[in-house]
C-alpha positions as CSV (number, residue, x, y, z in Angstrom):
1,X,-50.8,33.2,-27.0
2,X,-48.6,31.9,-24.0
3,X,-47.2,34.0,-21.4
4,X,-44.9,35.9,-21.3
5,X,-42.0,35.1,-18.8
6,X,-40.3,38.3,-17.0
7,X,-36.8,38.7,-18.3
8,X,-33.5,38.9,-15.3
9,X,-33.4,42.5,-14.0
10,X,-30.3,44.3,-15.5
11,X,-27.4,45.2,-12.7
12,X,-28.8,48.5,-12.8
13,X,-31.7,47.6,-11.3
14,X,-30.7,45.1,-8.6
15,X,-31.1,48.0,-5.9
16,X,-34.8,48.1,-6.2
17,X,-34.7,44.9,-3.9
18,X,-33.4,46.2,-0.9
19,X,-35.7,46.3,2.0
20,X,-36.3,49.0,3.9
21,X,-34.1,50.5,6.8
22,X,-34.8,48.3,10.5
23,X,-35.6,50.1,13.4
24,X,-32.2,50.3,14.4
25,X,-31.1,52.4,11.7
26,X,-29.5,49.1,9.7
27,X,-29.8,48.3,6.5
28,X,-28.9,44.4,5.4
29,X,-27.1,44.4,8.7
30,X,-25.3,47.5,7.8
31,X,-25.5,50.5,10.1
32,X,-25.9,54.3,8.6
33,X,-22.8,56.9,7.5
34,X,-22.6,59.8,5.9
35,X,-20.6,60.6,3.1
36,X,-17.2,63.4,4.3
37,X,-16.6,66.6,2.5
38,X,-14.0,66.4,0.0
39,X,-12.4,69.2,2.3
40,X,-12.1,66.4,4.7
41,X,-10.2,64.0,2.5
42,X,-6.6,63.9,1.4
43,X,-4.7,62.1,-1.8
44,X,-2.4,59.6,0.3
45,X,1.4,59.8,-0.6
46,X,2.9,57.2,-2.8
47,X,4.6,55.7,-0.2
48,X,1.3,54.9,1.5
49,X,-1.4,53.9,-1.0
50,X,-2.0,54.6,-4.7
51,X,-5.0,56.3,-6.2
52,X,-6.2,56.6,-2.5
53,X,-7.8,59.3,-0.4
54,X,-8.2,58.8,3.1
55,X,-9.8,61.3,5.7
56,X,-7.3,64.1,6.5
57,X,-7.1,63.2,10.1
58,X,-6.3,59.2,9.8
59,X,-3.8,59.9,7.1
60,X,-0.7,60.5,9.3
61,X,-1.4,57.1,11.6
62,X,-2.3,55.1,8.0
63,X,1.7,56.7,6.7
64,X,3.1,55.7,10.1
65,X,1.9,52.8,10.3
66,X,3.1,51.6,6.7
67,X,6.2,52.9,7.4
68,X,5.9,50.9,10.8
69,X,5.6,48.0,8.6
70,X,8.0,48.3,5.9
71,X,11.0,48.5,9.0
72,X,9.5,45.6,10.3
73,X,10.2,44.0,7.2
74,X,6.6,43.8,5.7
75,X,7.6,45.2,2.5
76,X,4.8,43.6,0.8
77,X,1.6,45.7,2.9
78,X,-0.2,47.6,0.6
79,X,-3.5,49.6,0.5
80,X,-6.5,48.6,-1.7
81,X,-9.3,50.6,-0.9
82,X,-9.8,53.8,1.0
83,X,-12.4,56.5,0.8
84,X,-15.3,55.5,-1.9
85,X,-18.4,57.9,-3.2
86,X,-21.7,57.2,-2.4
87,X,-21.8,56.6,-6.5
88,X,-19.3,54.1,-6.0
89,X,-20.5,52.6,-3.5
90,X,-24.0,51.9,-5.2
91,X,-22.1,50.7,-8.5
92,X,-20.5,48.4,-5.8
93,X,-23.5,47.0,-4.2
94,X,-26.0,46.7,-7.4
95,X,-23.9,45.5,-10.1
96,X,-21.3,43.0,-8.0
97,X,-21.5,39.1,-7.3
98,X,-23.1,36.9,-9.4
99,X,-26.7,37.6,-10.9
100,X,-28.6,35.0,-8.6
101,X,-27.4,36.7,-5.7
102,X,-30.4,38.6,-3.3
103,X,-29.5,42.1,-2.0
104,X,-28.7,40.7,1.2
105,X,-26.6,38.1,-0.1
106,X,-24.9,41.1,-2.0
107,X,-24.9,43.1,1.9
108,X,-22.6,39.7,3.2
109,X,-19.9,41.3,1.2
110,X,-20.1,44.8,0.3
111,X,-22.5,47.6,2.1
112,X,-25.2,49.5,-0.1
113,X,-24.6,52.9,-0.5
114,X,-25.0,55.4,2.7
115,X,-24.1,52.2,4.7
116,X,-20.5,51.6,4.3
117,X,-17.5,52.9,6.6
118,X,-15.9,53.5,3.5
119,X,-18.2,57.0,2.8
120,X,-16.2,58.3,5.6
121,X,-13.0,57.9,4.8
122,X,-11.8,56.5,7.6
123,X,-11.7,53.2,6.3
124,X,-9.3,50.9,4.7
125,X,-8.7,48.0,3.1
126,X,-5.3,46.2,3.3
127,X,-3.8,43.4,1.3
128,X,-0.3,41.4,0.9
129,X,1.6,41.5,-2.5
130,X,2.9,38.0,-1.6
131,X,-0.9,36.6,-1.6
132,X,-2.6,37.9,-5.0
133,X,-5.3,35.7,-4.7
134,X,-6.0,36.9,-1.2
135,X,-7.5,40.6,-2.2
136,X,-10.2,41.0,-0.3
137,X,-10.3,37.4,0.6
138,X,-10.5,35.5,3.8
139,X,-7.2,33.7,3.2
140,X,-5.7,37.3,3.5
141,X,-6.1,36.4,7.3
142,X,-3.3,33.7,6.7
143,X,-0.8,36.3,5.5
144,X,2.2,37.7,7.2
145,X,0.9,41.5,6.3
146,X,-2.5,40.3,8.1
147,X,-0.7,39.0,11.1
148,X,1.5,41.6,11.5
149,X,-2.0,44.3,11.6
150,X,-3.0,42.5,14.4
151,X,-0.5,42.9,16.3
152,X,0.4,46.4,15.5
153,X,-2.6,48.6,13.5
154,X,-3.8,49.2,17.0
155,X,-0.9,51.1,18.5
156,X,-1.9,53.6,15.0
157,X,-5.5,54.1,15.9
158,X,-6.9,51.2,13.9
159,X,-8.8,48.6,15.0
160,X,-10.5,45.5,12.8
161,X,-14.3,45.9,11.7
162,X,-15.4,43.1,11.1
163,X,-13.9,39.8,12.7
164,X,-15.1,36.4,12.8
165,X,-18.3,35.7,14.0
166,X,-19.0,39.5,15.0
167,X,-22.1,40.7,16.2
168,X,-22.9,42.9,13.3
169,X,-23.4,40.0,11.2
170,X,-21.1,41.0,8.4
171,X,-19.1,38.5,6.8
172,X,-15.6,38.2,8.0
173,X,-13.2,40.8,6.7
174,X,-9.3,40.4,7.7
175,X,-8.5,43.4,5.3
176,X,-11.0,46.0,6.9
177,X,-9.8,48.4,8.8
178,X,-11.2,51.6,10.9
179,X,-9.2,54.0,12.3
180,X,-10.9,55.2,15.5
181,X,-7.6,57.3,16.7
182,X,-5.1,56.8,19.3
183,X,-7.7,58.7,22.2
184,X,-11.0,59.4,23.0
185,X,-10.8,63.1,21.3
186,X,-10.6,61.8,18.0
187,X,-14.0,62.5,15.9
188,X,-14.0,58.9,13.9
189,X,-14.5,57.7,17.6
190,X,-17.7,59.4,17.5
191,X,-19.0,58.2,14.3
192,X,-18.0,54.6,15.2
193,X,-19.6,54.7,18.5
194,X,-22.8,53.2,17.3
195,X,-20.7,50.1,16.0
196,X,-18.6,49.8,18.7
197,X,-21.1,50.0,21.6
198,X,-24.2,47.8,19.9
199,X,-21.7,45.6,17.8
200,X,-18.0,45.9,19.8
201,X,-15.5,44.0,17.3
202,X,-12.5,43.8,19.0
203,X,-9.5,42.6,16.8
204,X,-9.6,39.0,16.3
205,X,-6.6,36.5,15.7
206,X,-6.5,35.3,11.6
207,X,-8.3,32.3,10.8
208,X,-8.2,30.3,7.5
209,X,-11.0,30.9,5.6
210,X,-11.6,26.8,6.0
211,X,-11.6,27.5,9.7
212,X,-14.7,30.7,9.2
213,X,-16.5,28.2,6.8
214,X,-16.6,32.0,4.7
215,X,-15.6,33.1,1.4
216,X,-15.9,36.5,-0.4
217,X,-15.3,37.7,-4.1
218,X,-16.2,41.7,-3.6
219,X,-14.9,44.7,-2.4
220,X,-15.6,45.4,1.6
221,X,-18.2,47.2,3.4
């Protein structure tokens, strides 16, 4: 009787891979946070994201800056991705990319569960209406809406999370927002602290994604 060969573990079970937690408190590269209360989170207007609930206290920066944009002109801004659920976020991680991908080929592009700045609502993901092919792609870094974040989401308490080449090790991420605040009182300030001290990203200029030698097909982290 010959041997049986082990079939491909189903999407459900991809997460069984992951390695443990580092001594520094990352996982895959991806640093620890918890998920917010739903107290703590708000449905975003129309005007500033469908479908989308951001933390209560980022909300009215993420509405002035949109509204920021659209009198600039940037009509075509628009919000992807906001607050996600720990359940989320594991559906995410263990069934997205292809099959042969390893968990931390999966971690290049979207955080496992209980390690994304997503859980705490502070978080968002931007994209441009004029560049459909660009959601959540590197080439969103070539857009107007991209180019116009960098120059202005930091006067609303936003600052980019993960730029080229940064320190964390996560794979460039034009769309990816944190909003920190606009002083040093602001609590998401405190939760980012371990990123921005260890792993400071300051905002980068765009690149073309032929440029960062880096492509992605997955939600961020």
């Amino acid at each position: 009787m010959g041997i049986a060969t082990s079939a491909a573990a189903p999407p459900q079970d991809r997460c069984k891979a992951l390695e443990p937690v580092g001594s520094d408190g990352r996982l895959l590269g991806h640093l620890p946070y918890a998920g917010v209360s739903a107290q703590a989170l708000a449905p975003s207007p129309p005007s500033v994201a469908e479908n989308c609930r951001t933390n209560r206290e980022a909300l009215p920066d993420l509405a002035a800056l949109m509204a920021k944009a659209r009198a600039d002109g940037i009509t075509t801004l628009y919000v992807v991705s906001c607050h996600r659920s720990a359940q989320r976020q594991r559906t995410l991680f263990c069934t997205g990319g292809a099959p042969s991908l390893t968990a931390a080929e999966r971690a290049r592009q979207v955080a496992p569960a209980g390690f994304s700045e997503h859980a705490t609502g502070y978080a968002v993901d931007f994209a441009d209406r004029k560049a459909p092919a660009c959601v959540v792609e590197q080439c969103f870094g070539a857009t107007a809406a991209s180019k116009w974040l960098i120059a202005n989401a930091p006067k609303f308490g936003f600052e980019l999370s993960f730029p080229d080449g940064n320190l964390q090790g996560v794979v460039y991420e034009p769309w990816h927002w944190r909003w920190i605040g606009r002083d040093e009182t602001a609590t998401a300030r405190q939760i980012f602290n371990d990123a921005r001290t260890r792993f400071p990203a300051p905002a980068s200029q765009p690149v073309k994604p032929s440029e960062s030698g880096q492509t992605t097909a997955a939600p961020s982290p």
